[in-house]
C-alpha positions as CSV (number, residue, x, y, z in Angstrom):
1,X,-7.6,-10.1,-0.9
2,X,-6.1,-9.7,-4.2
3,X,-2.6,-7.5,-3.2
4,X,-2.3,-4.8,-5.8
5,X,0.5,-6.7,-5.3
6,X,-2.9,-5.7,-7.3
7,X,0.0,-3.6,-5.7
8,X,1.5,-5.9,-7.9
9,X,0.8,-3.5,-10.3
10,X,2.2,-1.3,-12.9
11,X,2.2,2.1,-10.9
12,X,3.7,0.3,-7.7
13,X,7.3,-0.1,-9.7
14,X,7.3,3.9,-10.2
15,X,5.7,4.4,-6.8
16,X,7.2,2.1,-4.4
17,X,9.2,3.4,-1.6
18,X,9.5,7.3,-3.1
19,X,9.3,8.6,0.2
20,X,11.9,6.4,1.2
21,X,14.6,8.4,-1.1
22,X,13.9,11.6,0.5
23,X,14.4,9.8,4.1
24,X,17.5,8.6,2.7
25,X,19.0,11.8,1.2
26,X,17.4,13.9,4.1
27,X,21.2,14.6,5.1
28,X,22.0,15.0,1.8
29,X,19.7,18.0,1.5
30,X,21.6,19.4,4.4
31,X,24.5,19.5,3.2
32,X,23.6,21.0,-0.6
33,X,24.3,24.2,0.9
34,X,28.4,23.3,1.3
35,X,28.4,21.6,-2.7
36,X,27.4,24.9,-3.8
37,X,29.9,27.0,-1.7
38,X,33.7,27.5,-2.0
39,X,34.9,24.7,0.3
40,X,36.8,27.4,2.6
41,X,33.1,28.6,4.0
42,X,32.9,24.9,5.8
43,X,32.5,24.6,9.5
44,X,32.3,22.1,11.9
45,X,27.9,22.4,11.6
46,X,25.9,22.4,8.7
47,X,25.6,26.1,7.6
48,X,22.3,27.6,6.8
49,X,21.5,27.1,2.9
50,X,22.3,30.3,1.3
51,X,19.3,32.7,0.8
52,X,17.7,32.3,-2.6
53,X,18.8,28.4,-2.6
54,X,16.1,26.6,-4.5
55,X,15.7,22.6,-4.1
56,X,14.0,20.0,-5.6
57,X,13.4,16.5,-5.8
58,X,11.5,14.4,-8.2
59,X,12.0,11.9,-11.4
60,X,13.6,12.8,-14.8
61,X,10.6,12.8,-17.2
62,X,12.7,14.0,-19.9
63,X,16.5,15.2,-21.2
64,X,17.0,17.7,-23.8
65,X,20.7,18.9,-24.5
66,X,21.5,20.3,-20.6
67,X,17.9,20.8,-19.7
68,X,15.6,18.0,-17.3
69,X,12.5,18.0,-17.3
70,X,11.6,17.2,-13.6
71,X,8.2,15.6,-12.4
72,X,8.2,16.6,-8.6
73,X,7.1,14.4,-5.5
74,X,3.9,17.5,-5.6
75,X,2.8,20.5,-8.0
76,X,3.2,20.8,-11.6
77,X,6.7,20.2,-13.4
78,X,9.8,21.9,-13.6
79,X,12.5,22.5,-15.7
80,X,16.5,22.2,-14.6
81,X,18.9,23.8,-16.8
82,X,22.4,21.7,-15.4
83,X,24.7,24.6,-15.5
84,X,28.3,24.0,-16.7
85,X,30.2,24.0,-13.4
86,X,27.2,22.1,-11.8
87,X,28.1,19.4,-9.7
88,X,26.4,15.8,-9.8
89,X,26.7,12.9,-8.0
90,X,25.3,9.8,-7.3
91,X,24.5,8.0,-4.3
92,X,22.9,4.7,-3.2
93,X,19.7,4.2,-2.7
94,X,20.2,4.1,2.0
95,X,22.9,6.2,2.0
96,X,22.6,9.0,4.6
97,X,24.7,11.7,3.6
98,X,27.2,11.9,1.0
99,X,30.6,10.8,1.9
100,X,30.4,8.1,-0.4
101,X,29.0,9.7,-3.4
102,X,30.2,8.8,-6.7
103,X,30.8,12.1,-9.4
104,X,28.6,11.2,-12.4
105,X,28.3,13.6,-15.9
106,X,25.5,15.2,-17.0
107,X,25.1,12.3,-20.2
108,X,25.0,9.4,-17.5
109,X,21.6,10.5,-16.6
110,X,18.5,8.8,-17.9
111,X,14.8,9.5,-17.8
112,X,13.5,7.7,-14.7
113,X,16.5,8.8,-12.1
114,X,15.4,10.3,-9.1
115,X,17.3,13.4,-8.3
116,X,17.5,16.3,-5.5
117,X,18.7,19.5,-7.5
118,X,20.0,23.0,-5.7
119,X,20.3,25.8,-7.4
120,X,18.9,29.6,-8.2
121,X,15.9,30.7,-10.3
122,X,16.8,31.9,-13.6
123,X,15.5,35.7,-14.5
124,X,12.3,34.8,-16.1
125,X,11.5,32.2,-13.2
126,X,10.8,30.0,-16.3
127,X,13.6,27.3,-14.7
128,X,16.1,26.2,-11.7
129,X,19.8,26.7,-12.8
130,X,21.7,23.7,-10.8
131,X,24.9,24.0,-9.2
132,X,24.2,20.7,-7.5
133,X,22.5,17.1,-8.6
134,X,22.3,14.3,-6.0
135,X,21.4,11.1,-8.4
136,X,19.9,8.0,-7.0
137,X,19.7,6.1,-10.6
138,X,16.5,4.1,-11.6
139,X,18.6,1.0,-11.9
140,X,19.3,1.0,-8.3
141,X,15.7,2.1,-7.2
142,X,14.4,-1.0,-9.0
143,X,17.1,-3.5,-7.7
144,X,16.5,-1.6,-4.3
145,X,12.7,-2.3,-4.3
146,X,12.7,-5.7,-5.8
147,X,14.5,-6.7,-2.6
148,X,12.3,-4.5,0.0
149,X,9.4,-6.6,-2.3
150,X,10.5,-10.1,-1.7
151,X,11.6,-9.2,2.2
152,X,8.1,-7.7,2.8
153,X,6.6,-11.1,1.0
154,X,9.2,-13.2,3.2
155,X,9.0,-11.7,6.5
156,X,5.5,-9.9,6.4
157,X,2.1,-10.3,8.1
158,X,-1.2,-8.5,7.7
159,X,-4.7,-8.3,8.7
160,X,-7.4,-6.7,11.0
161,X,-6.2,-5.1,14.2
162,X,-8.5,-6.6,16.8
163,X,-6.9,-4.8,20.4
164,X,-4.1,-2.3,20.5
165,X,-1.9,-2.0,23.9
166,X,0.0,1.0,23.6
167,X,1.5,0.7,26.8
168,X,2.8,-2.7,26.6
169,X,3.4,-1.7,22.6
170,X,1.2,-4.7,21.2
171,X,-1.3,-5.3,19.2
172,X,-3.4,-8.5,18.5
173,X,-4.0,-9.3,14.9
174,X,-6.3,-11.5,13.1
175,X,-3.8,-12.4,10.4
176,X,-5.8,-14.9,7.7
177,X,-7.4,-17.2,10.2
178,X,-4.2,-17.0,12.8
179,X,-3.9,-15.0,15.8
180,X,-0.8,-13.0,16.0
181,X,0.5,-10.6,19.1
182,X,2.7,-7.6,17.1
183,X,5.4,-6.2,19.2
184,X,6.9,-2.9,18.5
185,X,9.8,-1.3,19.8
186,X,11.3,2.0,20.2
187,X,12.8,1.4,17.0
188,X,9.8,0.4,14.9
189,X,9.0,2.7,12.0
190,X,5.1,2.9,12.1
191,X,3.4,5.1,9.0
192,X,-0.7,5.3,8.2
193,X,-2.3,6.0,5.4
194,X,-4.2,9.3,4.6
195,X,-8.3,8.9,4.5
196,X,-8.0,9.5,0.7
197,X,-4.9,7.4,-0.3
198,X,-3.9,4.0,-0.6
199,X,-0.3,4.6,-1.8
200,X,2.5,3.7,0.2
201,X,4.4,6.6,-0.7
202,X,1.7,8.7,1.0
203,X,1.5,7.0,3.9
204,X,2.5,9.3,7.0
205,X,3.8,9.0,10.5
206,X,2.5,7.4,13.0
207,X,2.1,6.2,16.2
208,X,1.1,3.1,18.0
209,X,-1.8,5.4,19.7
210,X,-3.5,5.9,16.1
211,X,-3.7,2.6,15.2
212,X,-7.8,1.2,16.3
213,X,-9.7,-1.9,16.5
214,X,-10.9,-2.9,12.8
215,X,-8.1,-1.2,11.0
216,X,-5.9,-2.9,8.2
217,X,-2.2,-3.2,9.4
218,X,0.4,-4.9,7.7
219,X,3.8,-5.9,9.8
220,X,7.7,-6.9,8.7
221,X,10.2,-8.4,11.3
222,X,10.2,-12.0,12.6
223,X,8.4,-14.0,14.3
224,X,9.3,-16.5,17.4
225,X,9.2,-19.7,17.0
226,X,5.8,-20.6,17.7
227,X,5.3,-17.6,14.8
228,X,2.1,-16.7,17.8
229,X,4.4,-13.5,18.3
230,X,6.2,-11.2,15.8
231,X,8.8,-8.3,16.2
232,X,7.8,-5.7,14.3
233,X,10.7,-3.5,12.3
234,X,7.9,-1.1,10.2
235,X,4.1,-1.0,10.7
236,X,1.8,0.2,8.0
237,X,-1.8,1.0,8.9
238,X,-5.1,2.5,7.3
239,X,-8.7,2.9,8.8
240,X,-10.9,1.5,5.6
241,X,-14.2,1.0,4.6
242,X,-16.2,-2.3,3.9
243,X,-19.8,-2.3,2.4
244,X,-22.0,-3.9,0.3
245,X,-24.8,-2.4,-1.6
246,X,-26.8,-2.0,-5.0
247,X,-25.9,1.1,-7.2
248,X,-28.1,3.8,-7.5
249,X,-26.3,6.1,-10.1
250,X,-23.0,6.0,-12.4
251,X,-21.4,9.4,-13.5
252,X,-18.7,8.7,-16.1
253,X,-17.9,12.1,-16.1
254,X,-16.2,12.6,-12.3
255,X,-15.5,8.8,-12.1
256,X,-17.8,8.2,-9.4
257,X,-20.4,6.2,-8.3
258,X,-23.4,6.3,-5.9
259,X,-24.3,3.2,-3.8
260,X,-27.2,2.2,-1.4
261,X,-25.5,0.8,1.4
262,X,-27.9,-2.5,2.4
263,X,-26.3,-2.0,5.8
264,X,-26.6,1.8,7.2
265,X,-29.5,2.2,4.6
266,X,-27.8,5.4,3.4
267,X,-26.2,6.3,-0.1
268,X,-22.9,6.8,-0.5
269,X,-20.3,8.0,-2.8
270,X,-17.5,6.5,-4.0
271,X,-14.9,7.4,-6.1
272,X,-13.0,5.5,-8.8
273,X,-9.2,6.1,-9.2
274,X,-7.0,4.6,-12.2
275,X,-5.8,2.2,-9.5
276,X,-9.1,0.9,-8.5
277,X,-9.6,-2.8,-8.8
278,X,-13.0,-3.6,-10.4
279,X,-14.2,-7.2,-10.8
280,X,-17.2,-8.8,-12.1
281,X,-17.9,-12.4,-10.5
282,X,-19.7,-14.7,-13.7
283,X,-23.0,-16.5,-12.8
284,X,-21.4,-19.6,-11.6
285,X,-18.2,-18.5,-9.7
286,X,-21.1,-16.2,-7.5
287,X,-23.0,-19.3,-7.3
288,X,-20.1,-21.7,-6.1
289,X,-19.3,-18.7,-3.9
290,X,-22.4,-18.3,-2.2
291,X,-22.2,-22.4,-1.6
292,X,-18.9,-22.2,-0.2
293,X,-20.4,-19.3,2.6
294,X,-23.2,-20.7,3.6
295,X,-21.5,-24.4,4.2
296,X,-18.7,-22.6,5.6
297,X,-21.1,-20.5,8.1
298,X,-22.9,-24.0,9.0
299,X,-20.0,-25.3,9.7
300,X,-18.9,-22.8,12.1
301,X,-22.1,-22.9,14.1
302,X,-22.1,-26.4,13.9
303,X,-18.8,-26.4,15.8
304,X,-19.7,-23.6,18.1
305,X,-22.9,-25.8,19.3
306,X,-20.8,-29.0,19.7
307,X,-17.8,-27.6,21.3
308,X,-19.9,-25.4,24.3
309,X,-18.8,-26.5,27.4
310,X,-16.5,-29.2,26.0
311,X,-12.6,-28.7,26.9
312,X,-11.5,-28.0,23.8
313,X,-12.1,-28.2,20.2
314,X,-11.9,-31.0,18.2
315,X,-8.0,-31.4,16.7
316,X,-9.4,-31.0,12.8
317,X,-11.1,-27.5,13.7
318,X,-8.3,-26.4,16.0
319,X,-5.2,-27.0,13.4
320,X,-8.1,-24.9,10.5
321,X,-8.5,-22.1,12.7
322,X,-4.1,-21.8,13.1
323,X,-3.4,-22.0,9.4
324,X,-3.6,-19.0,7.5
325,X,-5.9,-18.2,4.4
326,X,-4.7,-18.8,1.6
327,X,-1.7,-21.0,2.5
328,X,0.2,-23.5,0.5
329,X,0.4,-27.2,0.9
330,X,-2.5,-29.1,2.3
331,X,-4.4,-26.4,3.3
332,X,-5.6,-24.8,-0.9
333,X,-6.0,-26.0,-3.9
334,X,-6.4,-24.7,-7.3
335,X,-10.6,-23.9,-7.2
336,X,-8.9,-21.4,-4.3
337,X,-10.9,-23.7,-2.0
338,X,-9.0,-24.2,1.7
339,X,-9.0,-27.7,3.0
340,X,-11.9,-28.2,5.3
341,X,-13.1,-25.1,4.9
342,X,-14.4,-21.9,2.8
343,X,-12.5,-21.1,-0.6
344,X,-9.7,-18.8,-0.6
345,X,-12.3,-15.7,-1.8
346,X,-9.6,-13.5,-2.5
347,X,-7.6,-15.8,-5.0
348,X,-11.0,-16.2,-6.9
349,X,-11.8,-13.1,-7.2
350,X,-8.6,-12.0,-8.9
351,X,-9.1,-14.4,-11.4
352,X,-12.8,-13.2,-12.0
353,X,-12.6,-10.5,-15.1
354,X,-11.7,-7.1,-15.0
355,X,-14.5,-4.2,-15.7
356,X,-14.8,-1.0,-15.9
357,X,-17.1,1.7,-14.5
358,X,-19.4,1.8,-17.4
359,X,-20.2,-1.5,-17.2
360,X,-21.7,-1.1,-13.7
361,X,-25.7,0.2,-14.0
362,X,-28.2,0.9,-11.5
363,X,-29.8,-2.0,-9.1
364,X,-26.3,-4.1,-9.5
365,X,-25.4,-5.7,-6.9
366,X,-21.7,-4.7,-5.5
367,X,-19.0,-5.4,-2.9
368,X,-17.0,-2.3,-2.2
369,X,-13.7,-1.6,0.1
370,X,-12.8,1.7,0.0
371,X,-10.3,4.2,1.5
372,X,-12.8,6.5,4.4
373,X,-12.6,9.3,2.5
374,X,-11.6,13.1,3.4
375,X,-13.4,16.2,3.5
376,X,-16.6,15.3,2.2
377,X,-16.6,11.6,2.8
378,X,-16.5,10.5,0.1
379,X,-13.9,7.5,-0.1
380,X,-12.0,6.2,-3.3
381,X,-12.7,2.8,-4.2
382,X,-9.7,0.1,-3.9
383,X,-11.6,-3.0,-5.1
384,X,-15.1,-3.2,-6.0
385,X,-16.6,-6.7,-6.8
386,X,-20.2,-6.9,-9.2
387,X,-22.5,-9.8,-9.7
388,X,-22.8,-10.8,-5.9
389,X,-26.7,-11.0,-5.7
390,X,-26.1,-14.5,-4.8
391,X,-23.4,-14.5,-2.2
392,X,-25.7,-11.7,-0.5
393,X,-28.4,-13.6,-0.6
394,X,-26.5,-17.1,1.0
395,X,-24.6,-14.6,3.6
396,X,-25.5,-11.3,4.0
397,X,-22.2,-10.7,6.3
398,X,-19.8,-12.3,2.9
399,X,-19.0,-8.7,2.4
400,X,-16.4,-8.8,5.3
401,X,-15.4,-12.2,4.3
402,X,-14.6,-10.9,0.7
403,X,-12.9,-7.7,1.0
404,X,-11.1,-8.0,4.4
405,X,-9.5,-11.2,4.7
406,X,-5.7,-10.7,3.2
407,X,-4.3,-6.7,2.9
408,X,-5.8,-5.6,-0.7
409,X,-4.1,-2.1,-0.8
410,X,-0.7,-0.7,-2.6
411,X,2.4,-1.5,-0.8
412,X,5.7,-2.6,-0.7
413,X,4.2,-6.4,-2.2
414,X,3.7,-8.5,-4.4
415,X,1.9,-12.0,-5.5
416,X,-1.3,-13.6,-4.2
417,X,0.3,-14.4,-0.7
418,X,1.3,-10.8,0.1
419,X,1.9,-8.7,2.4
């Protein structure tokens, strides 16, 4: 599915792996109290943070003289007045405590730089007069995540969970047409996404026990080498929604939509985010589609019938059914069309062209995966696909096919071949 890698996208580069510099300054924090205190009040233990202390963390949204403008991680913004004595100091994105912090001045910062500020409330409440900045600078965010991007695209895996064992700590995954065995460890850092996010930054901790049949997982670590097992370092997880429907009604207003779900015969509401990936399939990329499905569903019970009771399948089908969707070489081509069998559906539909929820109208045909939605239910959309009347019509079961084959959702990715 198209990765957003379509979390390739343009919020992913101020998103990515912001929950990842509180981890790393979560020491840090600890020890503001001592920065702001006369260096004779140390002990051996971190001291209590002195009453009135105020902290926060967020991006630099804008500079004026010695006043930032801070855009927290939640609630509205805030204003930092760097008082003259303050002291600032930068630190690499990893680093656990402070020991190798590097004094910085209060011109060196830009807009962009993530910072953890400690200080007291001026009078009026109106701002938070620092005595401390802790700097991790944009620069080194970026370089930081470009490499977390191409290690999660070199050494990651993703697809639908089909069993969990928490006791042995594995989990079987149907990874693009490959069956994989995840291991995890006492070391693995495991995170799932909320039912109304699909941000990786919001993703929360976890445990192997959450994780159920039919979820979306995506894996990094390495792989043995038959690459049929793969030790997991970090495991991110979500429990999504996959439907297909015709719209009932469009409300511009609250970015939502209502759709008649062909399958549960029920309407339901879906939101649509700024991040939501909408698609509209032309006449003959639906029709070449719907070919591809129903030749590729033959094909499969044709090759169910003829291999009953044989001792094993034939050598073509067997080598298919190892190599994973969407993989280079022998097994694509251009049309997104996988050797032997049905086109690489995700690669075609991120070249179909883009739309936006006023062109959607009631009795359109649509593809939707969306996140499962808090509170009320109702789910925000991650990509939603138009113009399938015919690929309904050839396979009524393409909806799964379509939208849950590769991972589709923001995350520390990039390019068509994800994770």
């Amino acid at each position: 599915m198209e990765t957003r890698t379509h979390a390739g996208t343009k919020g992913l580069k101020d998103r990515l792996f912001a929950s990842a510099f509180c981890l790393a300054i979560c020491l840090a924090i600890l020890l503001l109290g001592n920065l702001a205190a006369p260096a004779a009040q140390k002990t051996e233990s971190t001291p209590a943070a002195p009453t009135g202390i105020v902290r926060q963390i967020g991006a630099i949204q804008a500079i004026n003289g010695d006043t930032l403008t801070l855009s927290p991680d939640s609630g509205p913004q805030v204003h930092i007045q760097v008082q003259s004595a303050a002291r600032i100091v930068r630190i690499a994105p990893g680093e656990k405590d402070l020991k190798n912090a590097t004094p910085l001045q209060l011109q060196d910062l830009q807009v962009g730089d993530r910072v953890l500020v400690a200080g007291k409330s001026s009078a009026d409440h109106s701002a938070v007069l620092a005595s401390s900045v802790v700097v991790m600078k944009r620069s080194d965010l970026q370089a930081r995540d470009q490499q977390n991007l191409q290690d999660w695209q070199k050494r990651g895996v993703d697809g639908l969970v089909k069993t969990v064992d928490p006791s042995a700590q594995t989990i079987a995954l149907s990874a693009r047409g490959k069956s994989l065995s995840i291991h995890a460890s006492t070391t693995t850092v495991i995170r799932r996404y909320p039912p109304d996010s699909v941000k990786f930054e919001d993703a929360k901790p976890s445990t192997l026990q959450q994780i159920q049949t039919g979820d979306q997982l995506r894996a990094r670590g390495e792989p043995n080498a038959e690459g049929k097992d793969f030790a997991a370092e970090e495991i991110v997880f979500g429990t999504f929604r996959n439907f297909a429907g015709t719209v009932v009604s469009v409300d511009a207003s609250s970015s939502q939509l209502t759709v008649h779900d062909l399958m549960s015969k029920t309407n339901v509401t879906v939101k649509i985010a700024s991040d939501s990936l909408l698609r509209q399939l032309p006449p003959e990329m639906a029709q070449m589609m719907a070919k591809r499905l129903k030749a590729a569903a033959l094909g499969a019970m044709t090759t169910t019938t003829t291999t009953t009771g044989a001792s094993s399948p034939p050598a073509a089908a067997s080598e298919q059914s190892a190599r994973p969707a969407g993989a280079s070489g022998a097994s694509g081509n251009a049309s997104g069309q996988r050797a032997g069998g049905a086109p690489d559906l995700q690669r075609l539909i991120s070249h179909a062209p883009p739309i936006s929820l006023a062109d959607l109208h009631k009795g359109d045909a649509v593809v939707i995966l969306s996140t499962e939605g808090a509170g009320s239910g109702t789910g925000t959309a991650i990509t939603l696909v138009s113009g399938v009347e015919p690929i309904l019509q050839a396979a009524p079961n393409a909806g799964q096919a379509m939208m849950l084959a590769p991972w589709s959702l923001g995350a520390p990715a990039g390019g068509d071949a994800g994770p």
